[in-house]
C-alpha positions as a Markdown table, in Angstrom:
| # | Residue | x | y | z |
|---|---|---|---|---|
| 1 | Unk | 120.6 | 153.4 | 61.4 |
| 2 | Unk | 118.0 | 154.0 | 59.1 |
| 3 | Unk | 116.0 | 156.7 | 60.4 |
| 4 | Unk | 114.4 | 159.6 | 58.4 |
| 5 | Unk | 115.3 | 156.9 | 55.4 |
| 6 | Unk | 112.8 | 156.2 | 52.9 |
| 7 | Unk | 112.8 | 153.2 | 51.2 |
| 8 | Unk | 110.6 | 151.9 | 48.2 |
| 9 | Unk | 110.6 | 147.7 | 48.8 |
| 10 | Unk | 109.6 | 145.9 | 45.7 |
| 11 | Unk | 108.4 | 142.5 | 45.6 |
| 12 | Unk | 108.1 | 140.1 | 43.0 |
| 13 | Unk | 106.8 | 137.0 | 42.5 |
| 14 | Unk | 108.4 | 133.5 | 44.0 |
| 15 | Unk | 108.2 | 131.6 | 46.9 |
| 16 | Unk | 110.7 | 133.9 | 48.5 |
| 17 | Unk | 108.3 | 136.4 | 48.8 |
| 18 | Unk | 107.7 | 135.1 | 52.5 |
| 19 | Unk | 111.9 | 136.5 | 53.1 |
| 20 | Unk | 110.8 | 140.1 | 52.0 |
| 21 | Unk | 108.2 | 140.0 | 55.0 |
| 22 | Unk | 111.2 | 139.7 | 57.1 |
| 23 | Unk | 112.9 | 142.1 | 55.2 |
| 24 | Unk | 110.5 | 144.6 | 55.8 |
| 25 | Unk | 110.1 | 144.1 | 59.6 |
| 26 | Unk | 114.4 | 144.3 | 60.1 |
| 27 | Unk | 114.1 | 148.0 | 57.9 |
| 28 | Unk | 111.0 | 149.4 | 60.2 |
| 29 | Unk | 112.8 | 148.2 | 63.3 |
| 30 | Unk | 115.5 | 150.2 | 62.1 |
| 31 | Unk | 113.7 | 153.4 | 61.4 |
| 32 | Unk | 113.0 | 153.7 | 58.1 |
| 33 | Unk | 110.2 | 154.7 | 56.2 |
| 34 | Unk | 109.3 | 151.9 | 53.8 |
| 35 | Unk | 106.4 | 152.0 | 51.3 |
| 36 | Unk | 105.8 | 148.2 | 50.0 |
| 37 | Unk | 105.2 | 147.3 | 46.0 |
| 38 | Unk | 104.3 | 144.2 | 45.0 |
| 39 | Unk | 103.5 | 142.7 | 41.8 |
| 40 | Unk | 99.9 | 140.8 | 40.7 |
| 41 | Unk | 102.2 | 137.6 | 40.8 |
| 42 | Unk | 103.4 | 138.5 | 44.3 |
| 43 | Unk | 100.0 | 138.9 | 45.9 |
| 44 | Unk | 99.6 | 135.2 | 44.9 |
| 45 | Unk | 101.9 | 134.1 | 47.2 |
| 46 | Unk | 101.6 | 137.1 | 50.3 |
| 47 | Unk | 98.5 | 139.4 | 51.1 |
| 48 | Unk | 99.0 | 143.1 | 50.6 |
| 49 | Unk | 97.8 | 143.2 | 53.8 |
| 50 | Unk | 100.5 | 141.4 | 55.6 |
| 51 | Unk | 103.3 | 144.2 | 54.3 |
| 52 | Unk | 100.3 | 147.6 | 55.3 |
| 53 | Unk | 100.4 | 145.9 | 58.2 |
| 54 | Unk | 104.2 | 146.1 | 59.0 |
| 55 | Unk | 104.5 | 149.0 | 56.9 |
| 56 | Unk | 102.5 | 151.1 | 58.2 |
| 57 | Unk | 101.7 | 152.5 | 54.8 |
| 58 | Unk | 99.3 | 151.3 | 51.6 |
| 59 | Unk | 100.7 | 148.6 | 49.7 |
| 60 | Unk | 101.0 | 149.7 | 46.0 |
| 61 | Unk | 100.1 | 147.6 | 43.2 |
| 62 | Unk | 98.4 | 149.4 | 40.4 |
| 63 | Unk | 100.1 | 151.8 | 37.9 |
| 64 | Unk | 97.3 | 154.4 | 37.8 |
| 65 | Unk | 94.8 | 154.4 | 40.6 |
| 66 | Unk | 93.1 | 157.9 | 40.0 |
| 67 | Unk | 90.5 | 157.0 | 43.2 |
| 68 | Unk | 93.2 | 156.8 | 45.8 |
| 69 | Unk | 95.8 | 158.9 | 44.8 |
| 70 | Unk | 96.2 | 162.7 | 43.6 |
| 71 | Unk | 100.0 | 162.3 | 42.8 |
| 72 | Unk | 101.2 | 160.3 | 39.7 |
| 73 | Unk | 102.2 | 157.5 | 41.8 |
| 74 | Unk | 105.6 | 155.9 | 40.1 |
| 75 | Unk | 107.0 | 159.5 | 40.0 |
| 76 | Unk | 105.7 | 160.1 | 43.3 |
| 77 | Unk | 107.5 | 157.2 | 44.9 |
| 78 | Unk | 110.4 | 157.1 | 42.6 |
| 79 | Unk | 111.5 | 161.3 | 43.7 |
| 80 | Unk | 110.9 | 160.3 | 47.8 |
| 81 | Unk | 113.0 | 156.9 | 47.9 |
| 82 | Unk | 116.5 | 157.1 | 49.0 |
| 83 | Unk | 116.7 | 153.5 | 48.2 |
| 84 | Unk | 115.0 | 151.8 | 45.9 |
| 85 | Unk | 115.4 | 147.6 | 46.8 |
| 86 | Unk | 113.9 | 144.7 | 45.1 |
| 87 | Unk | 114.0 | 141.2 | 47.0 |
| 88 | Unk | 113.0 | 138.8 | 45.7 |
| 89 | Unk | 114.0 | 140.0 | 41.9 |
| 90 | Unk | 112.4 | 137.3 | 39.5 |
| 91 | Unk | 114.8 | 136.8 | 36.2 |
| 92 | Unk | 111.4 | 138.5 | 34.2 |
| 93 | Unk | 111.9 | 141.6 | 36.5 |
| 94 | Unk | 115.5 | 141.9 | 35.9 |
| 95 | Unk | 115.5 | 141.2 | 32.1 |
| 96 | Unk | 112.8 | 144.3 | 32.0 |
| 97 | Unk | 114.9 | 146.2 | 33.7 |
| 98 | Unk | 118.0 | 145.7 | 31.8 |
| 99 | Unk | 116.4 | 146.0 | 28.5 |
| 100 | Unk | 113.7 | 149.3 | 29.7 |
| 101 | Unk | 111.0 | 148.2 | 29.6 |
| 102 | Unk | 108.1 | 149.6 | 32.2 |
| 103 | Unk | 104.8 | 147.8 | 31.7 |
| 104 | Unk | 103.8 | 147.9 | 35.5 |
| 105 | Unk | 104.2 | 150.0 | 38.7 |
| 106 | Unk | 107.8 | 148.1 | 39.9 |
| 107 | Unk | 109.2 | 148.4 | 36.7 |
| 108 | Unk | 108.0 | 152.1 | 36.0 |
| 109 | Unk | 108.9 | 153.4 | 39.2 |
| 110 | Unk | 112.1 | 151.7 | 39.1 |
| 111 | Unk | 112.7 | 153.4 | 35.5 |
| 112 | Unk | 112.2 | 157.4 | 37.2 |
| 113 | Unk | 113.8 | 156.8 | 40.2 |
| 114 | Unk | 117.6 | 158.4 | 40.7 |
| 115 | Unk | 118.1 | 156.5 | 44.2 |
| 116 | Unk | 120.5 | 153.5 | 44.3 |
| 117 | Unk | 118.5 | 150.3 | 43.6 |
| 118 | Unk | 119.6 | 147.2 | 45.3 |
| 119 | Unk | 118.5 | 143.9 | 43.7 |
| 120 | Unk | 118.4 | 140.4 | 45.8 |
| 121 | Unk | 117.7 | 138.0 | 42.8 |
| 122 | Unk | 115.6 | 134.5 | 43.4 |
| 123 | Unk | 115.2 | 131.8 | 40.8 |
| 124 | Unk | 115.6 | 128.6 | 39.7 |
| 125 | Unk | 119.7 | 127.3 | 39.5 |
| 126 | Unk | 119.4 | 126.9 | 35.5 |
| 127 | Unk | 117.8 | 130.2 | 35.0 |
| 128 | Unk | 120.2 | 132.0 | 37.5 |
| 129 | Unk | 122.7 | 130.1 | 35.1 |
| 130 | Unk | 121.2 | 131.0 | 31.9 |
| 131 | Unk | 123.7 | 133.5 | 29.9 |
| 132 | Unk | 121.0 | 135.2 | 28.6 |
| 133 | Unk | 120.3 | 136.1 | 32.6 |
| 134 | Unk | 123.8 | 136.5 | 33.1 |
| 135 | Unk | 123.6 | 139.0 | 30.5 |
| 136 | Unk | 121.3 | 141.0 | 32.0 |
| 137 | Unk | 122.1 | 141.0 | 35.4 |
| 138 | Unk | 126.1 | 142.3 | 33.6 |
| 139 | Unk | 124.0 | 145.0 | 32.3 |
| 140 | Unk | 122.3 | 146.7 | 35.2 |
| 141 | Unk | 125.5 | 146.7 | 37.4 |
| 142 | Unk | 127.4 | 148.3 | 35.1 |
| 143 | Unk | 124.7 | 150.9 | 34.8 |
| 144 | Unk | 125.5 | 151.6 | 39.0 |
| 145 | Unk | 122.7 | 148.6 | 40.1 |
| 146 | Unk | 123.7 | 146.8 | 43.4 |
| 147 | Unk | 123.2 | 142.9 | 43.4 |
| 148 | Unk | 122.8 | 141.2 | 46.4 |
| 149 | Unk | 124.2 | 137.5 | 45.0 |
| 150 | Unk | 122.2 | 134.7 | 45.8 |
| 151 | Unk | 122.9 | 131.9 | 48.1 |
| 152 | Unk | 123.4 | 128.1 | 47.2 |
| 153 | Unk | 121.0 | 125.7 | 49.1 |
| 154 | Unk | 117.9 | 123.5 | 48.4 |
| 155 | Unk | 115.8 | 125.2 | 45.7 |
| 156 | Unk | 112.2 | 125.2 | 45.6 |
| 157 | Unk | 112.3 | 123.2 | 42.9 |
| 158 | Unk | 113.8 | 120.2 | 45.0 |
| 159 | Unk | 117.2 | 121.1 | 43.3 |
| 160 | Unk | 120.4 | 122.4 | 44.8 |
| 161 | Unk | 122.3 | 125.1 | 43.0 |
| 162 | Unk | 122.8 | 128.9 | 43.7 |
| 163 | Unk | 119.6 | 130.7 | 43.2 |
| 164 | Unk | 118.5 | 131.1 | 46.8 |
| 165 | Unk | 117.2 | 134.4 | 47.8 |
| 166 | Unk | 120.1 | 135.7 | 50.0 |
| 167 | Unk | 119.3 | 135.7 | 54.0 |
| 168 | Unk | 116.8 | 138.7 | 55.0 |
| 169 | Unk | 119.9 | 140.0 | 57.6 |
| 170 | Unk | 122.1 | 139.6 | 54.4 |
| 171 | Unk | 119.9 | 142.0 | 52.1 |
| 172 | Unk | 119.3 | 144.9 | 55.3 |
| 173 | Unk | 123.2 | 145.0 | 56.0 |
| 174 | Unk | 123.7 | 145.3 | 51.7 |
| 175 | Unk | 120.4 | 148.2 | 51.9 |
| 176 | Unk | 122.4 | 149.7 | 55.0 |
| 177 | Unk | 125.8 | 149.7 | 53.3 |
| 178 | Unk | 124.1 | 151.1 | 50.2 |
| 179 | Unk | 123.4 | 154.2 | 51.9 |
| 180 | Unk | 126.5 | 154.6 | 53.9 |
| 181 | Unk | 129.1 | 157.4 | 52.8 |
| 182 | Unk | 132.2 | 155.9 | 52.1 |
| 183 | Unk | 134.7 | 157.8 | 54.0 |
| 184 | Unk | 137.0 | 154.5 | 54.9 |
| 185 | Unk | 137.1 | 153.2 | 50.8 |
| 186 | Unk | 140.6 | 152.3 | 50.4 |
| 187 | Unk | 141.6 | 151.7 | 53.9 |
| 188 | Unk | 142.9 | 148.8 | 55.3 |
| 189 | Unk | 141.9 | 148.2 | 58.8 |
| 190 | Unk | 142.6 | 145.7 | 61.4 |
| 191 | Unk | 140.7 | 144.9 | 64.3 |
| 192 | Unk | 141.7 | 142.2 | 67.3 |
| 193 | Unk | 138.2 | 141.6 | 69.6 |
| 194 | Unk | 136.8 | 139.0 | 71.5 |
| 195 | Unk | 138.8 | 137.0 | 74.6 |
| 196 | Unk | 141.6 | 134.3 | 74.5 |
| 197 | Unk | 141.6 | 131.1 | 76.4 |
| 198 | Unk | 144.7 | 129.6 | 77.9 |
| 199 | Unk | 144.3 | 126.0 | 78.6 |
| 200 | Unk | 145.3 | 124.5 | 81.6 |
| 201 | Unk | 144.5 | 120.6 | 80.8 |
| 202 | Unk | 142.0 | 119.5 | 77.8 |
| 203 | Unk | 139.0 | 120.5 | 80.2 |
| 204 | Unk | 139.7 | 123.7 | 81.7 |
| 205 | Unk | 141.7 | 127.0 | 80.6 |
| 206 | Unk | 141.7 | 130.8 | 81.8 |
| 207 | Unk | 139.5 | 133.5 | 79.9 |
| 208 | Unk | 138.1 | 136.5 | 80.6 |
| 209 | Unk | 134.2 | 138.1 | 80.7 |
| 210 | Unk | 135.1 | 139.9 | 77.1 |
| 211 | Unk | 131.9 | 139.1 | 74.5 |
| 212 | Unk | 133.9 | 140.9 | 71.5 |
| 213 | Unk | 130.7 | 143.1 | 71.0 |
| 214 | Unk | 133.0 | 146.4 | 70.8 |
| 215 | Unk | 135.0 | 145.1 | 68.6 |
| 216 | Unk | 132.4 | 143.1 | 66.4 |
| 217 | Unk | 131.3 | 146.5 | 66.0 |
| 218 | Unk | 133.9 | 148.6 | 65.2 |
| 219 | Unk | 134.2 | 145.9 | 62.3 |
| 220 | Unk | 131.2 | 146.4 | 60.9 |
| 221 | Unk | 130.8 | 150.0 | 61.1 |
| 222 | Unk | 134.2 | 150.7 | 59.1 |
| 223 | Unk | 133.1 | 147.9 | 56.7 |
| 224 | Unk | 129.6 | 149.9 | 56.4 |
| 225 | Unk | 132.2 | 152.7 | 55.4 |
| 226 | Unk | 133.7 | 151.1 | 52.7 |
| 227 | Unk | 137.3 | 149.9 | 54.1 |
| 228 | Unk | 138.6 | 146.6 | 53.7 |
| 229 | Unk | 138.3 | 145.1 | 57.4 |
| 230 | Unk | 140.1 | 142.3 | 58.5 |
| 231 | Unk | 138.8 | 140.9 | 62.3 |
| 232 | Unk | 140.7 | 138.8 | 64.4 |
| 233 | Unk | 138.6 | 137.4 | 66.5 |
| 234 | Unk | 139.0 | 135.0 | 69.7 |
| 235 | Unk | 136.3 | 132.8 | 70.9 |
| 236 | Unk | 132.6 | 134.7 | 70.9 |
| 237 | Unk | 129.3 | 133.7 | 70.0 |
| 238 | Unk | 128.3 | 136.4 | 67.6 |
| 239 | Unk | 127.7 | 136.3 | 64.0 |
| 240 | Unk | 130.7 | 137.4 | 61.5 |
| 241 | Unk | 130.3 | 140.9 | 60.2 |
| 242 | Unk | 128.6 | 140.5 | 57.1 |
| 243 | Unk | 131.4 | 141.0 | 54.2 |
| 244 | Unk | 134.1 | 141.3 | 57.1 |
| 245 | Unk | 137.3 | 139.0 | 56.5 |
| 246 | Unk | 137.2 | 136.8 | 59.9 |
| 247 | Unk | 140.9 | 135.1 | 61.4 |
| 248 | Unk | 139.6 | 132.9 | 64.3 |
| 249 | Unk | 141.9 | 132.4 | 67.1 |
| 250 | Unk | 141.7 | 130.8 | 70.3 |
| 251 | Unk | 145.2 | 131.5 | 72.7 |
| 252 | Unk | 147.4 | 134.6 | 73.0 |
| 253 | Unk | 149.5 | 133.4 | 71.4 |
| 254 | Unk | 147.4 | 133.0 | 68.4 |
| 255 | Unk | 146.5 | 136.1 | 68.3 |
| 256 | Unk | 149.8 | 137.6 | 68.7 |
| 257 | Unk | 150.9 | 135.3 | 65.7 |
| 258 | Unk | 147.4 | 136.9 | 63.6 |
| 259 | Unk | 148.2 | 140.4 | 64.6 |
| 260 | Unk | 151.8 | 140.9 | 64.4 |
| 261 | Unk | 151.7 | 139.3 | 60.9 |
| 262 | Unk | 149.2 | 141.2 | 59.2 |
| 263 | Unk | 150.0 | 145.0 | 60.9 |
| 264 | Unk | 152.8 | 146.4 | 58.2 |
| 265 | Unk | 149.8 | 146.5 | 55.8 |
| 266 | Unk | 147.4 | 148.2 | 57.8 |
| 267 | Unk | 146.7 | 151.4 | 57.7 |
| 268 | Unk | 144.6 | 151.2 | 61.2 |
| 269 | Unk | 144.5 | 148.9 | 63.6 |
| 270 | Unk | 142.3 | 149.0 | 66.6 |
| 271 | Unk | 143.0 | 146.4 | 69.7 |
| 272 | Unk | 139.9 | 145.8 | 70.9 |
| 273 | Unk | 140.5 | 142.4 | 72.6 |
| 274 | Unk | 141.0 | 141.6 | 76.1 |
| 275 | Unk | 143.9 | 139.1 | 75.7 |
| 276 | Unk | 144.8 | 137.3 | 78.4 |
| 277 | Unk | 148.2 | 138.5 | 80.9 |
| 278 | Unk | 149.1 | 135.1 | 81.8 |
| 279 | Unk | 149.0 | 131.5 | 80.9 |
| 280 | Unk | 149.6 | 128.4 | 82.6 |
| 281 | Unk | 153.7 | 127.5 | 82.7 |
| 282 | Unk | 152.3 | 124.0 | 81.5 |
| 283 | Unk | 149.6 | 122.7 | 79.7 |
| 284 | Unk | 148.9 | 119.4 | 81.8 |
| 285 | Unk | 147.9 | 116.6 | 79.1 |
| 286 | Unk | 145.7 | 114.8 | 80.7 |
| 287 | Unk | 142.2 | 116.2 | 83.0 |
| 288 | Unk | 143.6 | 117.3 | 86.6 |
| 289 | Unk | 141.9 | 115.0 | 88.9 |
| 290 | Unk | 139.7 | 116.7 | 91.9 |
| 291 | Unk | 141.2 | 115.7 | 95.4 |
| 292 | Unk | 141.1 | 117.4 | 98.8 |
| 293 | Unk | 144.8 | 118.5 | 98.8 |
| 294 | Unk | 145.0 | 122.3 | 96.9 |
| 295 | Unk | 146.3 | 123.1 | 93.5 |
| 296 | Unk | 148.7 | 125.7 | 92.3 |
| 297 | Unk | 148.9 | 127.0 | 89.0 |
| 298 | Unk | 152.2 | 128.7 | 87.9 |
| 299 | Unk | 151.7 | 131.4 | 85.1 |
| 300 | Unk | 153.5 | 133.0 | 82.6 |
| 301 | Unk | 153.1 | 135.9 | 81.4 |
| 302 | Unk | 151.9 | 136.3 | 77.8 |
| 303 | Unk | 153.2 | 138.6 | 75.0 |
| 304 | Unk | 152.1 | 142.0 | 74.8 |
| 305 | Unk | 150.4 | 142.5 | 71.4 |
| 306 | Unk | 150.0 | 146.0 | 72.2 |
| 307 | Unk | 153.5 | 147.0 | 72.9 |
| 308 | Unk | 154.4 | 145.1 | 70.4 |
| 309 | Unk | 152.2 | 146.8 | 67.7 |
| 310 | Unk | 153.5 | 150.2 | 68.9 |
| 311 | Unk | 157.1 | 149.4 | 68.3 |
| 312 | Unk | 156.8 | 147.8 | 65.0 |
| 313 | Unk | 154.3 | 151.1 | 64.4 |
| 314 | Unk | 155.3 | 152.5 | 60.6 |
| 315 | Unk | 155.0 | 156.3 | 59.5 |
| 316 | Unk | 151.1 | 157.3 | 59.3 |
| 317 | Unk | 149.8 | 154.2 | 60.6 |
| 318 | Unk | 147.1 | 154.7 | 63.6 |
| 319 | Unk | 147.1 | 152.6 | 66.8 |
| 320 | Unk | 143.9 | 152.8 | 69.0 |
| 321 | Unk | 144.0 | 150.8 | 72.0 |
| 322 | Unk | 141.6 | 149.9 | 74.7 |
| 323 | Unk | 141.9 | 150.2 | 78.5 |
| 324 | Unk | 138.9 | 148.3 | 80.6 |
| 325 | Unk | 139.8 | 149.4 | 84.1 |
| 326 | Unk | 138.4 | 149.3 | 87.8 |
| 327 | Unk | 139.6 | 152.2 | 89.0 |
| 328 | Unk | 141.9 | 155.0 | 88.4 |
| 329 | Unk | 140.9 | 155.2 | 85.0 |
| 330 | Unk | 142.1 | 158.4 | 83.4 |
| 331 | Unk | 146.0 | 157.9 | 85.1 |
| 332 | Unk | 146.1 | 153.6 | 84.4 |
| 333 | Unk | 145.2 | 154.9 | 80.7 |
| 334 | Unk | 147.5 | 157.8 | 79.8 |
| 335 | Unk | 150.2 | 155.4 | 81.2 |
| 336 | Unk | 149.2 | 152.3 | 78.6 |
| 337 | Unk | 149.0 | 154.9 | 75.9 |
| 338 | Unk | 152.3 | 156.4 | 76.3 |
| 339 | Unk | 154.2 | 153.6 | 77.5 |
| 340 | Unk | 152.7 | 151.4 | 74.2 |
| 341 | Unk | 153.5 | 154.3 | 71.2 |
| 342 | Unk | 149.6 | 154.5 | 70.8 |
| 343 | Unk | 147.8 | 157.7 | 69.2 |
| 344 | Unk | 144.7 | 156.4 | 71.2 |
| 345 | Unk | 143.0 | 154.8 | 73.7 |
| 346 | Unk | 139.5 | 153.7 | 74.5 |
| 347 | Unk | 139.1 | 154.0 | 78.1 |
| 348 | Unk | 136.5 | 152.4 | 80.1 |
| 349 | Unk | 135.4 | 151.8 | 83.5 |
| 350 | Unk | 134.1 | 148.1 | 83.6 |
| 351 | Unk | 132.5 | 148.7 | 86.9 |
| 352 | Unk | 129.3 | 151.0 | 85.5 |
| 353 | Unk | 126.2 | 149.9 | 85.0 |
| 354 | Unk | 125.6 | 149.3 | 81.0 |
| 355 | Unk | 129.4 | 149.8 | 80.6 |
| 356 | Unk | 132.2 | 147.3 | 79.8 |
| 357 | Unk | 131.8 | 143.3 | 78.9 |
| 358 | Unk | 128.8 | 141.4 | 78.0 |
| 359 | Unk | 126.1 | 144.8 | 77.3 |
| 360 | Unk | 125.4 | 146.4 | 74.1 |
| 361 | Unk | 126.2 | 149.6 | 75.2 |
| 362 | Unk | 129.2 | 151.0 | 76.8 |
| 363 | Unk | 130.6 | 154.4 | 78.8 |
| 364 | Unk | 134.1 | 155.4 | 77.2 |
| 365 | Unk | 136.5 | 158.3 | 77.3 |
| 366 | Unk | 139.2 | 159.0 | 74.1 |
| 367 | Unk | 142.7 | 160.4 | 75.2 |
| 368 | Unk | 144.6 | 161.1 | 72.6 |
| 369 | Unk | 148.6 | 161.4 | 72.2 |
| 370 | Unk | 148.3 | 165.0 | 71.6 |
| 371 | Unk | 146.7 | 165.4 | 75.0 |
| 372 | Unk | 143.2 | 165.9 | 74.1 |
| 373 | Unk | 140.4 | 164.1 | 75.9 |
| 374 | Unk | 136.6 | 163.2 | 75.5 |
| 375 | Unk | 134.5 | 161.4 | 77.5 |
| 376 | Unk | 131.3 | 160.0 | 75.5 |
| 377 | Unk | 127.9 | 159.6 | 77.1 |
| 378 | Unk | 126.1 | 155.9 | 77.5 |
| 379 | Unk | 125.5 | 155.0 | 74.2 |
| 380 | Unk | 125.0 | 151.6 | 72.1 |
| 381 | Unk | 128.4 | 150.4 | 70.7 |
| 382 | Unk | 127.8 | 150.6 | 67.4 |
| 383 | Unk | 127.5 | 154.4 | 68.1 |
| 384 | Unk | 130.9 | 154.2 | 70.0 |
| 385 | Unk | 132.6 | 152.1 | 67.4 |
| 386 | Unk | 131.4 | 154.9 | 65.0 |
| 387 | Unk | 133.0 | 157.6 | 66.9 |
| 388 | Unk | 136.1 | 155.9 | 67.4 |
| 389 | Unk | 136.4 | 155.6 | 63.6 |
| 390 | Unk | 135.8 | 159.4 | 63.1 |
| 391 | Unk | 138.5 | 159.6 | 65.7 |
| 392 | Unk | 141.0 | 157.2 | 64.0 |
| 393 | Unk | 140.2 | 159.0 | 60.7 |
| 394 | Unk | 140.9 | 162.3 | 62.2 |
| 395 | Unk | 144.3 | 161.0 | 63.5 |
| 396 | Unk | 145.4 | 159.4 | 60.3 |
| 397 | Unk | 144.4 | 162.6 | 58.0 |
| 398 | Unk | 146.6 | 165.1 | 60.3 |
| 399 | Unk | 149.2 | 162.8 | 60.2 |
């Protein structure tokens, strides 16, 4: 997601400086071109040579090197970065540069560069508390600085309090979501993923081979693009979308009550869960007992969210559906999308190889209400949720 990015990491001295190691390795593995520097109080804690290493690039750590360098090397840095991100950010390096002053490399480059900076602060609670702080930290946002905030855990210090250098995965997603165009800002989008589990006693219930993956992603990508994302999620084991708002559910009819209740004020909402058809007529009470006579299970059928959605459906709303089929794909899907008032479905043949539940990658074709269709390539998921959004965004501007 990062590729062909350049990004100047600056590191400051604390014991956090360990995180930014992490830090680094998360923005390679993502593509990006990142050039490391660190401070004379951040070598004490972390070789330069760790971060060349992972880098691939010199560490930089003197203002004027005239030896090793034939460019003026803040200017040089500061005009190449597309993101400029400190972490950790020491209260002495944020008070510098909220009150401009430039007295070594970080602060100097930091001073010419026009790329976004995104600061991750790390200090002490009572210095993180300090108005004086506060002051300056009010200062450089309302110049256009990003903050990642801290978190609140056991201190250094053998305190606890908020001061915590935020979590390396935290600090990526903010320098991701820093250079993401925000084509979404001001829409409200809700997304169902994940399965549901219908209980059958207090040991058992039915589900489904759904991981919530697609829809995971879809929530993140359009969160990345600056909409306001609420998830409703069933039962998976992945972590919440960082600064995605997160309704856990467990049954159908859980979801159905999470849905339903929160559609009139969306502006898109994308059923990415596999919701279960049917549920036991009767939840037994007590654990069915194993014996060599057989068992029959009644079932009911569940309530269709989908159809649902589509008949409560207001003027310029977009519904995007899913269809995960075995076969007949194209005719089992243009029948679910006109028989549920969708503008969209997501269709998908869970039989393929790389394609369907439990991958990180998927195989999908887009039929629209207007006819149209387009069948994608294999392709990770994030990439798909990304191209349904352009899709949904498409829909929604013509409408």
């Amino acid at each position: 997601m990062l590729k062909d990015k350049t990004i100047v990491l600056g590191v400051t001295g604390g014991i956090a400086v360990y995180k930014a190691v992490e830090l680094l390795r998360l923005l390679t593995k993502a593509g990006a071109d990142v050039h490391v520097i660190m401070t004379k109080s951040a070598m004490e804690f972390v070789s330069p040579l760790t971060f060349q290493t992972l880098s691939g690039n010199p560490v930089h750590t003197e203002l004027f090197n005239m030896i090793t360098e034939r460019e003026i090397g803040h200017i040089s840095l500061a005009e190449r970065a597309d993101l400029f991100v400190i972490a950790p950010a020491t209260a002495n390096v944020i008070g510098k540069l909220a009150n401009g002053i430039a007295d070594d490399l970080l602060s100097t480059t930091v001073m010419a560069t026009k790329a976004p900076v995104l600061i991750a602060p790390a200090m002490n609670v009572n210095m993180y508390e300090n108005r004086i702080y506060q002051r300056n930290e009010a200062t450089l946002k309302k110049y256009g600085y990003l903050f990642v905030e801290p978190a609140h855990g056991w201190l250094a210090c053998n305190v606890v309090g908020k001061g915590k250098l935020q979590e390396p995965s935290i600090i990526f997603e903010e320098a991701i979501n820093a250079l993401t165009d925000k084509d979404m800002l001001g829409v409200k989008l809700l997304v169902t993923a994940g399965p549901t589990r219908e209980e059958i006693d207090p040991v058992r219930y039915i589900t489904n081979h759904s991981s919530g993956k697609m829809g995971y992603a879809i929530a993140r990508m359009a969160r990345l693009r600056g909409a306001d994302v609420t998830l409703v999620s069933g039962p998976v084991s992945l972590p919440v979308p960082h600064g995605v708002r997160v309704v856990s559910v467990s049954s159908a009819k859980e979801m159905y009550n999470a849905t339903i209740s929160r559609a009139a004020e969306s502006d898109i909402i994308i059923k990415a869960a596999a919701v279960a058809d049917y549920k036991p007529l009767q939840r037994v009470e007590q654990k069915i007992k194993k014996n060599d006579e057989e068992t029959t299970i009644s079932l009911l059928k569940t309530d269709d969210i989908l159809a649902e959605l589509g008949r409560i459906k207001r003027g310029g709303q977009v519904l995007v559906g899913f269809a995960a089929e075995t076969e007949n794909l194209d005719a089992n899907a243009l029948a679910k999308l006109r028989k549920k008032n969708l503008d969209m479905i997501v269709a998908n043949d869970v039989t393929l190889e790389n394609a369907g539940f439990n991958t990180d990658t998927n195989i999908v074709r887009f039929i629209t209400k207007g006819g149209t269709a387009e069948e994608l390539p294999l392709m990770s998921k994030e990439k798909v949720a990304a191209r349904i959004l352009d899709q949904a965004m498409t829909i929604r501007s013509a409408a």
